[in-house]
C-alpha positions as CSV (number, residue, x, y, z in Angstrom):
1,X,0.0,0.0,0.0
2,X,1.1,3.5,-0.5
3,X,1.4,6.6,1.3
4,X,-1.0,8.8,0.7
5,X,0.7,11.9,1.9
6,X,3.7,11.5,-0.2
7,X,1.9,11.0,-3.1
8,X,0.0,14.5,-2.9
9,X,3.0,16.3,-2.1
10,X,5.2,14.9,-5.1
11,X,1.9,15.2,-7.8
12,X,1.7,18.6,-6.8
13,X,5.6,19.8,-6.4
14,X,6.5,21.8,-9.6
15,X,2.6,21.4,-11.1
16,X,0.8,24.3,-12.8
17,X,-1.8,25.6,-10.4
18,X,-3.3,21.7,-9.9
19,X,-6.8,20.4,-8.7
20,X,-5.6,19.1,-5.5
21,X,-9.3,18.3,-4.2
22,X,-9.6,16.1,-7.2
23,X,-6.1,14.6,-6.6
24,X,-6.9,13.4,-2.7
25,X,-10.4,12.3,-4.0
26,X,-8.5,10.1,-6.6
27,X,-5.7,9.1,-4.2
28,X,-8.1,8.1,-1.6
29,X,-10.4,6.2,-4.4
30,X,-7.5,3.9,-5.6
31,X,-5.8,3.6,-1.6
32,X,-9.4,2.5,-0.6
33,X,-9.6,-0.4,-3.8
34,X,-5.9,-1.2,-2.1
35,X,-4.3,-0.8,-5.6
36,X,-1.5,2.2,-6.8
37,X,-2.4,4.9,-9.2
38,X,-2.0,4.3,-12.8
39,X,-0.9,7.2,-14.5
40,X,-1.3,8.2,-18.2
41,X,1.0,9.9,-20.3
42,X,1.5,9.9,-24.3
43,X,4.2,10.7,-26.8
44,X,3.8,11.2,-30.4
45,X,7.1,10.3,-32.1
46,X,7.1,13.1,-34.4
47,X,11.1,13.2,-34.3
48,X,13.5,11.0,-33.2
49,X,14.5,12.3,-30.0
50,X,12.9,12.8,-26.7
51,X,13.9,15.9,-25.6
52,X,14.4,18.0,-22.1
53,X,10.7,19.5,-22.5
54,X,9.1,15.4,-22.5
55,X,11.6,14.6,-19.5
56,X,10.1,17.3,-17.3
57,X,6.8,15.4,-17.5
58,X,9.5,11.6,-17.5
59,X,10.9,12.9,-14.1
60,X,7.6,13.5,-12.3
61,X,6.8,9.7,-13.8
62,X,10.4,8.4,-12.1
63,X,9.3,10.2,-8.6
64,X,5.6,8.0,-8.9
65,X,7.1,5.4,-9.7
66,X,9.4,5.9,-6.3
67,X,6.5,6.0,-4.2
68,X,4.7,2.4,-5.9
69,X,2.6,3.5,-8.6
70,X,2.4,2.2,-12.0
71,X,3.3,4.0,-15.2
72,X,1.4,3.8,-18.5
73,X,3.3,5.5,-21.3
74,X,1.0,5.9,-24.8
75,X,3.2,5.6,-27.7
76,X,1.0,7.5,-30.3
77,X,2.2,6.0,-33.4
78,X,-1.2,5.9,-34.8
79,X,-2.4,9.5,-33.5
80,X,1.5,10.1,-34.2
81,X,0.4,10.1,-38.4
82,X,-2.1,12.6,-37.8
83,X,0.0,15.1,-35.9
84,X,-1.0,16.8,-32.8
85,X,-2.7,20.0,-34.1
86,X,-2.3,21.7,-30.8
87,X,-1.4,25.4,-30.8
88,X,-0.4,25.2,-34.6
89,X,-2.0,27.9,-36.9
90,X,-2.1,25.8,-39.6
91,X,-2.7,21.4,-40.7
92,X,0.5,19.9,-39.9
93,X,2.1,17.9,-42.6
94,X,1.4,14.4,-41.8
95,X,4.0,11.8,-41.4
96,X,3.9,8.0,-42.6
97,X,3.8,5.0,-41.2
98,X,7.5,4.2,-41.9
99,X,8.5,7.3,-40.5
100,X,6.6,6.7,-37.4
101,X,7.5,3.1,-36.3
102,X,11.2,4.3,-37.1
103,X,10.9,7.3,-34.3
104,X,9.1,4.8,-31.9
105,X,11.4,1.9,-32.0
106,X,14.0,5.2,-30.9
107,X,11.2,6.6,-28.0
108,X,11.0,3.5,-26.4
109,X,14.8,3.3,-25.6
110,X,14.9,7.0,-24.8
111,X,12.4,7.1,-21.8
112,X,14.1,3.9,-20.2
113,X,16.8,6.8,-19.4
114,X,14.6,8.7,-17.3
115,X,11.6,6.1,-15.4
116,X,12.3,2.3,-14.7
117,X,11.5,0.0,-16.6
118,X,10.2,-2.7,-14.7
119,X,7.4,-0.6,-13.2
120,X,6.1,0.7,-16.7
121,X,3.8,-0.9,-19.5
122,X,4.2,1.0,-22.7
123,X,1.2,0.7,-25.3
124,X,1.1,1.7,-29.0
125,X,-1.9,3.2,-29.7
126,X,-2.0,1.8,-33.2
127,X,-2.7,-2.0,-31.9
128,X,-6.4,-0.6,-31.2
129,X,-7.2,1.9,-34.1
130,X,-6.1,0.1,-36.7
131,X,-8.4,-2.7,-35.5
132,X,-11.5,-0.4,-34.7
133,X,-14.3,-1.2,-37.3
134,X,-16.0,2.4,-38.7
135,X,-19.1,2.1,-36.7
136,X,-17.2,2.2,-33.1
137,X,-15.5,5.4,-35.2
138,X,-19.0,6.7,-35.3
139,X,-19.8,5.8,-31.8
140,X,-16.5,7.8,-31.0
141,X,-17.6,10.7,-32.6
142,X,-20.7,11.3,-31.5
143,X,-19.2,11.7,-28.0
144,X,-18.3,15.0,-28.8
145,X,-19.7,17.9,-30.4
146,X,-18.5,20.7,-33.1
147,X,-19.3,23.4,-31.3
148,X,-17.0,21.8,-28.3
149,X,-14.3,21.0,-30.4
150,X,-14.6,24.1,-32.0
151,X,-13.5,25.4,-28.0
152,X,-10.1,25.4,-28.6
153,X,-8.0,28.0,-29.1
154,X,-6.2,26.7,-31.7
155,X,-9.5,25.7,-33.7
156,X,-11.3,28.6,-32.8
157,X,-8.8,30.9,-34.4
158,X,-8.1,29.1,-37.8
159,X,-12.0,29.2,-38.0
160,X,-12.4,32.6,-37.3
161,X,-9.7,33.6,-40.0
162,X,-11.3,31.1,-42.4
163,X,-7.6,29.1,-42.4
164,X,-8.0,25.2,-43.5
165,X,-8.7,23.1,-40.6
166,X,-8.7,19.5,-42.3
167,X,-11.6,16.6,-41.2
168,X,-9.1,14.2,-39.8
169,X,-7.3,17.3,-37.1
170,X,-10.7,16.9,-35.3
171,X,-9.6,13.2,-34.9
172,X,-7.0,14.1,-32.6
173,X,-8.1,15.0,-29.1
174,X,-10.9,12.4,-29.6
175,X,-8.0,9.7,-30.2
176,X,-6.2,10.7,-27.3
177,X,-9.5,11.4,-25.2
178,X,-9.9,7.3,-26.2
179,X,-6.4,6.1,-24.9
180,X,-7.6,6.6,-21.8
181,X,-10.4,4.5,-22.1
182,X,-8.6,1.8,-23.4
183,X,-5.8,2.2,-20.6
184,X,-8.2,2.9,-17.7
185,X,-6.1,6.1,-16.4
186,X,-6.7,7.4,-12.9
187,X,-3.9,10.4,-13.4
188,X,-3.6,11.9,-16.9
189,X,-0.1,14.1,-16.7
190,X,0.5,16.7,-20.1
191,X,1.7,19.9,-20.5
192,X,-0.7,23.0,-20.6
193,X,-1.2,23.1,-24.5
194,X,-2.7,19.7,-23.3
195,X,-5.8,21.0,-21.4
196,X,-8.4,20.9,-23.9
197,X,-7.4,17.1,-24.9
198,X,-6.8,15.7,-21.4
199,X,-10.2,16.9,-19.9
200,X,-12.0,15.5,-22.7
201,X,-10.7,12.0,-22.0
202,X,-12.3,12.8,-18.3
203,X,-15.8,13.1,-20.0
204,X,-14.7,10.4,-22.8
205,X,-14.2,8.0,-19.9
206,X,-17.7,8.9,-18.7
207,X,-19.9,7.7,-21.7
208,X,-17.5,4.4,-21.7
209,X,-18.3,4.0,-17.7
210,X,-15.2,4.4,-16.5
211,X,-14.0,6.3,-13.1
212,X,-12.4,9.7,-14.8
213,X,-8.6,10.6,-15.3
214,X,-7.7,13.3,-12.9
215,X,-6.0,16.6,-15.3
216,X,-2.0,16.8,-14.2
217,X,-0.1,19.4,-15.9
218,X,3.4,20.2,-16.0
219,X,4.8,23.7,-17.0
220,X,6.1,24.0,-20.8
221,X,9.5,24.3,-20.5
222,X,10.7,27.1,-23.3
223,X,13.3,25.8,-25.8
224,X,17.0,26.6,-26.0
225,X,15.8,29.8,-28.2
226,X,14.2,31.3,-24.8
227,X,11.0,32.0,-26.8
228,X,9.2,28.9,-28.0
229,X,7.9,25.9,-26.1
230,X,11.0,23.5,-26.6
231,X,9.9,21.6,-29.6
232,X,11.3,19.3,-31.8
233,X,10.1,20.9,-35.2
234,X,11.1,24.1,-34.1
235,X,14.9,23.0,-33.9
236,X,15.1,24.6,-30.5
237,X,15.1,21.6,-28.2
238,X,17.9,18.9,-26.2
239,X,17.5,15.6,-27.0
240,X,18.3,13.0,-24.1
241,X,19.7,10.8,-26.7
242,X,22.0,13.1,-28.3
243,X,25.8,13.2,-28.0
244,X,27.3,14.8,-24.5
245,X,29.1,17.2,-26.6
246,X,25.8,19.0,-28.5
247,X,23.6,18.7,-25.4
248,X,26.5,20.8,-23.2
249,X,26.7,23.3,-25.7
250,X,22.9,23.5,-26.8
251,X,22.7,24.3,-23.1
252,X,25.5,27.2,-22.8
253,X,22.9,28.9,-25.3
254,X,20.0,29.1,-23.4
255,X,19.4,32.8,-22.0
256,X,20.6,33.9,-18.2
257,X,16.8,34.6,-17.4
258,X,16.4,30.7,-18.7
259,X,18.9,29.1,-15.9
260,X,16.9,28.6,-12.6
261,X,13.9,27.5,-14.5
262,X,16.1,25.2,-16.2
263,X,17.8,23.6,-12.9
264,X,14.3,23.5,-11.6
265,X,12.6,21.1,-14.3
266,X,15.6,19.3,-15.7
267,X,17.4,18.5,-12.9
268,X,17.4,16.4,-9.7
269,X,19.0,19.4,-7.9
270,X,17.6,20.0,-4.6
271,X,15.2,22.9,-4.4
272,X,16.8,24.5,-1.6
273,X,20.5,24.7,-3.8
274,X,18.3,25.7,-6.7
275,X,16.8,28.8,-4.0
276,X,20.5,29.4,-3.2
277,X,21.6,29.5,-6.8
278,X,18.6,31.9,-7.7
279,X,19.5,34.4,-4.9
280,X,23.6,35.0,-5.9
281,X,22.2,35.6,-9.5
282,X,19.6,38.0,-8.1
283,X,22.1,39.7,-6.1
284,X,25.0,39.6,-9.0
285,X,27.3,37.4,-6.9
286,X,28.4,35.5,-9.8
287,X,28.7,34.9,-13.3
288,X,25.5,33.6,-14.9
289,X,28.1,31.5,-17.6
290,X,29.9,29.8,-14.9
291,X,26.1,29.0,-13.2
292,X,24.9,28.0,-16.8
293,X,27.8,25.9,-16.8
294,X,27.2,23.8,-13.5
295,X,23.7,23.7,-15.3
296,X,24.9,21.8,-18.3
297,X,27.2,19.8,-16.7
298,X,24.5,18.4,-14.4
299,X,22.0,17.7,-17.2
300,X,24.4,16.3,-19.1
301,X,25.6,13.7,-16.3
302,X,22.0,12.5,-16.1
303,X,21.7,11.4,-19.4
304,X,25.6,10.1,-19.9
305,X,27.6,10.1,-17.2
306,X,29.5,12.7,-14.8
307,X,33.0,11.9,-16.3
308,X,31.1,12.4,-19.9
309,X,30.1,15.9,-18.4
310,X,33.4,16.8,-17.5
311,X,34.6,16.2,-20.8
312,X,31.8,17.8,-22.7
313,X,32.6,20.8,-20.5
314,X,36.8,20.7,-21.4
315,X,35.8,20.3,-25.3
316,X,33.2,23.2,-24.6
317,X,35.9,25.1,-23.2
318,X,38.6,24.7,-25.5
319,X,36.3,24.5,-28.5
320,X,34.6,28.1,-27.7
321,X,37.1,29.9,-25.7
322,X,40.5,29.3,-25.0
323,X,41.7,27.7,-28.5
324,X,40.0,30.8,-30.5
325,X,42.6,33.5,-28.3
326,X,46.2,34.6,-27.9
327,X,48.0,36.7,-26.9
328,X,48.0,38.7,-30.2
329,X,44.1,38.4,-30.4
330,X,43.1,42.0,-30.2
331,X,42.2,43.7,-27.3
332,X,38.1,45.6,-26.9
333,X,38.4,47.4,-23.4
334,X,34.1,48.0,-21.9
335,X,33.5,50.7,-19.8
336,X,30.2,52.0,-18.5
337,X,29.8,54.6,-21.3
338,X,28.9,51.4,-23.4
339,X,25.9,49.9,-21.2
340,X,22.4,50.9,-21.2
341,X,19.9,52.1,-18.9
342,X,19.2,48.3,-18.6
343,X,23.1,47.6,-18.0
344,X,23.5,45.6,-21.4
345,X,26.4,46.2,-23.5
346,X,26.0,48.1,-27.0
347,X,27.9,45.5,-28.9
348,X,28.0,48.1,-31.9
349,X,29.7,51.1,-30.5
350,X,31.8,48.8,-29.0
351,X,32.5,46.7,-31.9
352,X,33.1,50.0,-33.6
353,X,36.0,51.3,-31.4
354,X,38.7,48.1,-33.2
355,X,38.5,51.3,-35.9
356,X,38.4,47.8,-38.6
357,X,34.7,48.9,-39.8
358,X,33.4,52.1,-42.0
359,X,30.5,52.6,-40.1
360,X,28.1,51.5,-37.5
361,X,25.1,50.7,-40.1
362,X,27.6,47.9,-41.2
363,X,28.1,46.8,-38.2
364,X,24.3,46.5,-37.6
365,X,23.9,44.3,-40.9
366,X,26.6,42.0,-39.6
367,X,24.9,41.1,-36.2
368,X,21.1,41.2,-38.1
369,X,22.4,38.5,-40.5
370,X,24.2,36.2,-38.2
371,X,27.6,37.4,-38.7
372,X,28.5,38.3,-34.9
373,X,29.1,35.8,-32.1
374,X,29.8,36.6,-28.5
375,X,31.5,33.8,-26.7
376,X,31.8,31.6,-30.1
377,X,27.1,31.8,-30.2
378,X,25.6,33.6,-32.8
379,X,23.5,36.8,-31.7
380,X,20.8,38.8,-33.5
381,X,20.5,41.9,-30.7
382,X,22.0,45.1,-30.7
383,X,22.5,44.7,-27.0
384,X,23.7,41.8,-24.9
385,X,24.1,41.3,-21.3
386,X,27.6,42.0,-20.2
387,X,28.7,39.1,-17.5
388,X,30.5,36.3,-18.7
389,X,31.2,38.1,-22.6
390,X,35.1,37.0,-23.0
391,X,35.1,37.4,-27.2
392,X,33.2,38.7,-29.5
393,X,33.6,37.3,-33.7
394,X,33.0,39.5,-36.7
395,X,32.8,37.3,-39.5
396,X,34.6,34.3,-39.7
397,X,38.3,35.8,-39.1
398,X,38.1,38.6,-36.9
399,X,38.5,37.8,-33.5
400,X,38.5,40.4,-30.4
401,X,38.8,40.0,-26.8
402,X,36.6,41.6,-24.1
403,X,38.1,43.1,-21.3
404,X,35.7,44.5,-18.7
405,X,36.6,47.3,-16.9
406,X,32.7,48.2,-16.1
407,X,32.4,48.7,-12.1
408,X,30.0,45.8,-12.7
409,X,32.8,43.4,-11.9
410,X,32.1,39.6,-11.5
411,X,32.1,38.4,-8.1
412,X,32.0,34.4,-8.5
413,X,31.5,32.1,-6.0
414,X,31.9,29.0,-5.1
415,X,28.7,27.9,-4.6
416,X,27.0,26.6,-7.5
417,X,28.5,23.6,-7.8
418,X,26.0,21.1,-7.5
């Protein structure tokens, strides 16, 4: 039997803004039938890789899994053909069956990294649709309404702007509504762009006479672009499979404001150290690179190893930063006259005291069109924040160091090592 207790406090820790009256009515539904929870969640293996934004959801799984309870993970290869029309403005292009079973065989091996095995049952979701007969597709259907469907967001603006919304996109959160039925979920865990589909499998698993999924939602962790929802189309994502080496530098580029939610989904850090690590940034005890830096090293030991992180930190290191200077590499001195009112550094006037460029208009093109890097990563701002900035790259041969003589001086400490 499990404890209750425990089980509240780890379904809620890090969830976005939970229904924890539904949560203890669940709990205390399965503890009283003296059986665990069973808790849903799906994948669509729409790429290859499982990346840090599936894991934050995959480590919530491996703390359930801690306490007892059981672990159902949907491979959606079926729904998987169809796409997941959630938040997109437009009909995904839809991928075939080859293409699918090929990033499933891959998924499967990936999410063994993260929960255990032994306490997980993985089903494909296309060893009951491809079987259903059309009149239980009708019987499906008629669970749900246009005008409902026609709810969400996503929907409601391609129909109000007259863009194409296809037949077989209203498939979707019906589909995924039905997994549930078919695995008998008491916990349903998603991100938010999720809503609209998990709490239609609660009222799904109504009409079908089943006890209803309770809605779990993790936050959407935003991609290595600090905009976007990490995604896998949108090139902006860490894979858990991929080599130490990219996933330690993919994670150097995430932006400062990025690192503590970063140590707070993707890692086991403890939350007190990740309290401690958010209150010297706050306070400008240290530099954010060397903090980004204990960040990637302790993501990338979860998914290889710590010795692998050490090295993908040395090869960062020498790659990005010490190989690319000497002691001939010129010399651009920062003062206060070059920060903002916001305290970033005008990488322009800056650029334009090396006296190598006509004018600052040029200089603007070259950072617009991807020509500029600051610590060997490409920028597209006028401005950049100055802690941490050791070179900055015009072009592809001319190299300058940074000196900082700001009285914004780095203070590092030794604190963030984790």
């Amino acid at each position: 039997m499990f404890n209750k207790e425990e089980t509240l406090q780890f379904l809620i820790k890090g969830a976005d803004l939970p229904d924890v009256d539904a949560l203890k009515a669940k709990i205390d539904e399965v503890h009283k039938e003296g059986r665990v929870l069973n808790i849903k969640f799906g994948l669509d293996p729409s790429a290859p890789d499982i990346h840090l934004g599936h894991a934050v959801a995959l480590r919530k799984l491996k703390q359930l899994q801690d306490l007892g309870h059981k672990v159902t993970i949907i491979i959606g290869d079926f729904t998987g053909m169809i796409g997941d029309p959630s938040g997109k403005s437009k009909t995904r292009n839809q991928l075939s069956k080859e293409q699918v079973r090929k990033n499933a065989e891959t998924y499967v091996q990936q999410i063994f990294k993260i929960i255990q095995k032994d306490k997980t049952t993985v089903l494909y979701n296309s060893d009951w649709y491809s079987e259903m007969k059309f009149p239980e597709i009708i019987n499906l259907c008629s669970k749900a309404t246009v005008a409902r469907i026609l709810e969400r967001d996503d929907f409601a603006k391609r129909y109000k702007s007259n863009s194409p919304i296809s037949m077989h996109e209203f498939f979707y959160p019906l589909m995924q509504a039905y997994d549930s039925v078919v695995c008998k979920a008491d916990i349903e865990l998603g991100g938010r762009d999720q809503t609209f589909n998990v709490l239609l499998g609660r009222n799904i698993q109504k009409d079908y006479g089943i006890s209803q999924q309770v809605a779990l939602f993790v936050p959407l962790l935003v991609g290595i672009d600090g905009v976007e929802k990490m995604s896998k189309s949108l090139g902006n994502y860490v894979g858990v499979n991929e080599d130490a080496n990219v996933m330690y530098e993919k994670l150097m580029k995430i932006p400062d404001d990025l690192i503590v939610t970063y140590f707070t989904l993707t890692t086991d850090v403890h939350p007190d150290k990740i309290a401690q690590i958010k209150n010297i940034l706050e306070e400008g005890k240290v530099n954010p690179r060397d903090v980004k830096m204990a960040l990637a090293r302790e993501v990338v030991g979860l998914y290889h190893s710590k010795e692998d992180a050490k090295n993908a930190e040395n090869f960062f290191v020498s790659t990005y930063q010490k190989n690319v200077v000497s002691k001939d590499t010129p010399v651009l001195v920062v003062t206060d006259d070059f920060l903002d009112d916001k305290g970033d550094l005008n990488i322009i006037d800056l650029i334009m005291t090396s006296g190598k460029f006509e004018s600052k208009s040029a200089v603007r093109r070259l950072i617009l069109g991807n020509a500029v890097k600051v610590n060997g990563v490409k920028i597209s701002t006028l401005t950049y924040p100055i802690e941490g900035i050791e070179t900055i790259q015009v072009g592809k041969g001319i190299l300058f160091q940074v000196d900082d003589k700001t009285k914004k001086k780095d203070n590092c400490v030794d604190t963030i090592s984790t």
